[in-house]
C-alpha positions in Angstrom: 0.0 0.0 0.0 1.4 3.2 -1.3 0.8 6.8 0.5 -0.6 9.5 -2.0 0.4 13.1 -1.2 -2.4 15.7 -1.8 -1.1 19.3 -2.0 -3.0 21.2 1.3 -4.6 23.6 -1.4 -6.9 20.9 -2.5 -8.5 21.0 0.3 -8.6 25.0 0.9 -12.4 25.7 0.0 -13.4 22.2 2.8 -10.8 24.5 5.7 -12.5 27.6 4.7 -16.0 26.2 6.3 -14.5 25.7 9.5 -15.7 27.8 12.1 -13.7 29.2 14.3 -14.9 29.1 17.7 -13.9 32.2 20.4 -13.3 30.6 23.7 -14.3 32.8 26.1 -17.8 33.3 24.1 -18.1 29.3 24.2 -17.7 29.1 28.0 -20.3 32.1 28.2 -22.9 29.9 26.0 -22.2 27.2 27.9 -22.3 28.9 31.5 -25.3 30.1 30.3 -27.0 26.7 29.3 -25.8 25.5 33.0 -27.7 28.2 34.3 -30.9 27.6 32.5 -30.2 23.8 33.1 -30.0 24.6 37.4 -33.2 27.0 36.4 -35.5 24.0 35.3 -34.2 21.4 38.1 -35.0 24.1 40.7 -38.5 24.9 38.8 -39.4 20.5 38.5 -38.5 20.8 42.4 -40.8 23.3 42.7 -43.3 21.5 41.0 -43.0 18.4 42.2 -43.3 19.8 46.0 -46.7 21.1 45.1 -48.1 17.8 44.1 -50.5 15.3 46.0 -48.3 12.6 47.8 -50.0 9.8 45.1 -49.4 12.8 42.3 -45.4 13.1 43.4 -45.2 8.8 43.2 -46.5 9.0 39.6 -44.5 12.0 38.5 -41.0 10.8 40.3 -41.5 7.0 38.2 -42.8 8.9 34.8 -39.3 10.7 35.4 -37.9 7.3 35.6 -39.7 6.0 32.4 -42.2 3.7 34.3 -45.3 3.2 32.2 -48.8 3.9 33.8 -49.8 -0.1 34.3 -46.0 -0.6 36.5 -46.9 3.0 38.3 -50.8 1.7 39.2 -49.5 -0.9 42.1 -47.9 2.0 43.9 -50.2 5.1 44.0 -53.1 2.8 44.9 -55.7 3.3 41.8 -58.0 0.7 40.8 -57.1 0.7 36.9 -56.1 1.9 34.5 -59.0 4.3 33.8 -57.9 6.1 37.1 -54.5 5.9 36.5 -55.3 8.1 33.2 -57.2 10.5 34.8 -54.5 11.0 37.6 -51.9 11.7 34.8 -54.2 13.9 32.7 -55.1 16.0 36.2 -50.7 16.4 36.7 -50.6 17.5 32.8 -53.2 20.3 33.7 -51.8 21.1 36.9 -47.8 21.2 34.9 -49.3 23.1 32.0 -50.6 26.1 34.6 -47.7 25.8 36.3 -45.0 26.4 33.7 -47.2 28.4 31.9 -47.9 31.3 34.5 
């Protein structure tokens, strides 16, 4: 197997693309993210505090990606009727939360 030499203006147009990145304005943007990131973890605390003890169960295994027949044993519901209605009432009670 032989080695084939390309001259480095071949590829001049493909090193032209590259963006160069400013370091301190990276750290910024991601400081920034971090903060937003703490934000909604403080904000899903927040949340989760005001939620019926059987409400905070469901939400904290949701989290955990527990389906709503594994969550039923441990919130006490008879079904899965009830089960769907206790979700759908923690939807309304997240969507007026977040959005006010």
């Amino acid at each position: 197997m032989s080695l084939v030499r390309i001259p480095k203006y071949c590829f001049a147009a493909e090193i032209s693309k590259v963006k160069r990145v400013n370091i301190d304005e990276a750290l910024m943007e991601l400081t920034s993210r971090e903060d937003d990131g703490m934000r909604l973890i403080l904000e899903m605390n927040e949340f989760e505090s005001s939620l019926t003890d059987q409400e905070r169960i469901a939400f904290r295994m949701k989290r955990h990606g527990y389906t709503n027949r594994e969550i039923i044993p441990y919130v006490g519901v008879a079904g899965e009727p009830q089960m769907s209605r206790l979700m759908k009432t923690m939807k309304n009670k997240a969507c007026a939360y977040f959005a006010g």
